[in-house]
C-alpha distance (Angstrom), angle and dihedral (degrees) to the residues before:
residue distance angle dihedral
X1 . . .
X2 3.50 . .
X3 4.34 108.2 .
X4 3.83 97.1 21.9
X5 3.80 80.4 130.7
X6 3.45 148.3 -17.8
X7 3.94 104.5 -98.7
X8 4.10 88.3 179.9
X9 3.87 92.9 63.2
X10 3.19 112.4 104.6
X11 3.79 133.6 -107.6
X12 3.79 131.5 -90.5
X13 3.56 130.7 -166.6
X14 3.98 111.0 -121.0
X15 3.65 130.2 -173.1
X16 3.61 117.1 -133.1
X17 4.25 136.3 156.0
X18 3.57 128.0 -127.9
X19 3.56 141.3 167.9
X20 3.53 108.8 -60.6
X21 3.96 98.8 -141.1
X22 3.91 90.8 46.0
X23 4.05 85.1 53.1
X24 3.83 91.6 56.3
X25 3.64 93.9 39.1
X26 3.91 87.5 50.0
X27 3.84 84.6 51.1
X28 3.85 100.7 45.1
X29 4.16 83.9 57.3
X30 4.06 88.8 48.2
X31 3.75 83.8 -119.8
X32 3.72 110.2 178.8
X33 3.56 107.0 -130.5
X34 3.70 103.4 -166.2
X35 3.95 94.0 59.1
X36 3.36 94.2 44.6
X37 3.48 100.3 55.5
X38 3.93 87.5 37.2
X39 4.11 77.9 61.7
X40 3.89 105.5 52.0
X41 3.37 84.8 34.3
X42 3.81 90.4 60.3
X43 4.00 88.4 36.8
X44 4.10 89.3 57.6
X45 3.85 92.8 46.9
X46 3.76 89.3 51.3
X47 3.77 86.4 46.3
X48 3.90 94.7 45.1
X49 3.64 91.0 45.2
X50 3.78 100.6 49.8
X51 4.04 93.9 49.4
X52 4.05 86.9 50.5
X53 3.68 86.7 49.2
X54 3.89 90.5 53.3
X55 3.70 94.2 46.0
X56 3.44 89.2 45.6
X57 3.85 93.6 62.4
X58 3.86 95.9 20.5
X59 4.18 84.9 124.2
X60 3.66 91.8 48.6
X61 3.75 94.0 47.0
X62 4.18 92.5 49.3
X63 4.17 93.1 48.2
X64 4.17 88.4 48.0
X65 4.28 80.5 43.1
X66 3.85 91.9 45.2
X67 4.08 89.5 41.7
X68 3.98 95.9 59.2
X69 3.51 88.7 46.3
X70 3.31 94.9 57.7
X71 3.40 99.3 37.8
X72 3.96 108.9 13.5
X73 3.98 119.6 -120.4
X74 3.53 123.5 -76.8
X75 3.69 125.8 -74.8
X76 3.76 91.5 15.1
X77 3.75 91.3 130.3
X78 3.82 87.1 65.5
X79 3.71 106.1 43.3
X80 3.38 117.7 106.3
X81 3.94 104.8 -156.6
């Protein structure tokens, strides 16, 4: 998924809240809280992006569905499984 985001760009300090006994936990394990938000940040995007694609081609993806039922998928009269 090759231009989800621009990992070059450079970084910018954000304010956010969160649950004050997660952020000391977090901080007793020396958990560093910029890359792991950077992570599940980058997980959700993924996430967000693949659904859109699906609904995106959700009519495609039900004729090619509706095609192979009607007519099976190619090469099926040689597979051997």
């Amino acid at each position: 998924m090759a231009g989800l985001y621009n990992s070059a760009a450079p970084k910018k300090a954000a304010n956010l809240s969160i649950n004050s006994d997660l952020l000391r936990i977090a901080r007793e394990l020396n958990i560093n809280l910029s890359a792991t938000l950077e992570r599940a940040l980058k997980e959700e995007l993924s996430k967000r992006e693949a659904a859109q694609w699906v609904e995106e081609n959700r009519a495609a993806i039900k004729s090619y569905n509706d095609f192979v039922e009607q007519h099976g998928c190619f090469g099926d009269e040689f597979r051997e499984f």
